[in-house]
C-alpha positions in Angstrom: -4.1 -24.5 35.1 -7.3 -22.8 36.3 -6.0 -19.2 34.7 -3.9 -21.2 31.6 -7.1 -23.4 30.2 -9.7 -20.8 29.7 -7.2 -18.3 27.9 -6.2 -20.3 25.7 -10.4 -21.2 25.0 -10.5 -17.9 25.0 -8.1 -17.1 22.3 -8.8 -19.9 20.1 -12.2 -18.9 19.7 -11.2 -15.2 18.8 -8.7 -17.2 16.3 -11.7 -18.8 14.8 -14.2 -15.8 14.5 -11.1 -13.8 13.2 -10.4 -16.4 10.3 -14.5 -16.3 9.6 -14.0 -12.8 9.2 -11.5 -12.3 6.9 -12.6 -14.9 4.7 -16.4 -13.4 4.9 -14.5 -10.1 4.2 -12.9 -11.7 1.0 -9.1 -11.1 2.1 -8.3 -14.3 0.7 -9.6 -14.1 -3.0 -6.9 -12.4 -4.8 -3.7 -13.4 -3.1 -1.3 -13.0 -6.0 -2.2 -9.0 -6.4 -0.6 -7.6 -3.6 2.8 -9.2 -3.8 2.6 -8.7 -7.5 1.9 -4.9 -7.0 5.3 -4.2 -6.0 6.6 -5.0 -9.2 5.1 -2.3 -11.2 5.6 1.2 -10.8 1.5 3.0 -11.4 3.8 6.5 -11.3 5.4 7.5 -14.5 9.2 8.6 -14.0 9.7 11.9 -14.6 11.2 12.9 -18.3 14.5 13.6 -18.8 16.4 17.0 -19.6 16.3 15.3 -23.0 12.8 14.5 -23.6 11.5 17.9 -22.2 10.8 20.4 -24.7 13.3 23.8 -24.3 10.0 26.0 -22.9 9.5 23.3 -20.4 13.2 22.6 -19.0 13.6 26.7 -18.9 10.5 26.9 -16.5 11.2 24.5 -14.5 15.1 26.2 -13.7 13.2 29.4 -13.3 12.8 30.7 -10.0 9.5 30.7 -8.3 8.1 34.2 -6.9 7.4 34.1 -3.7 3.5 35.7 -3.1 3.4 38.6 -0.8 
């Protein structure tokens, strides 16, 4: 009991200061952006062979020298 009552005093009061600090720190304003983020891809996919322009598909099946 001697050990058991002032760790868990202890750890409630870093509980409390860590809650204070994230709200203070404005981690709980937008809560809906982060799981919404996963939904949307910010990366365009790449074109397909039939999109691409001839030029663009021929360079890209070109080999690459390598530099000496």
């Amino acid at each position: 009991m001697y050990i058991l009552i002032p760790v868990a005093v202890i750890l409630s009061i870093l509980a409390i200061y860590l809650f204070f600090w994230a709200v203070k720190a404005e981690q709980f304003d937008d809560l809906e952006k982060q799981g919404m983020s996963i939904l949307f891809d910010e990366e365009q996919p790449p074109k397909s062979n039939k999109e691409r322009p001839d030029d663009e598909i021929a360079s890209s099946t070109r080999p690459q020298k390598s530099p000496k």
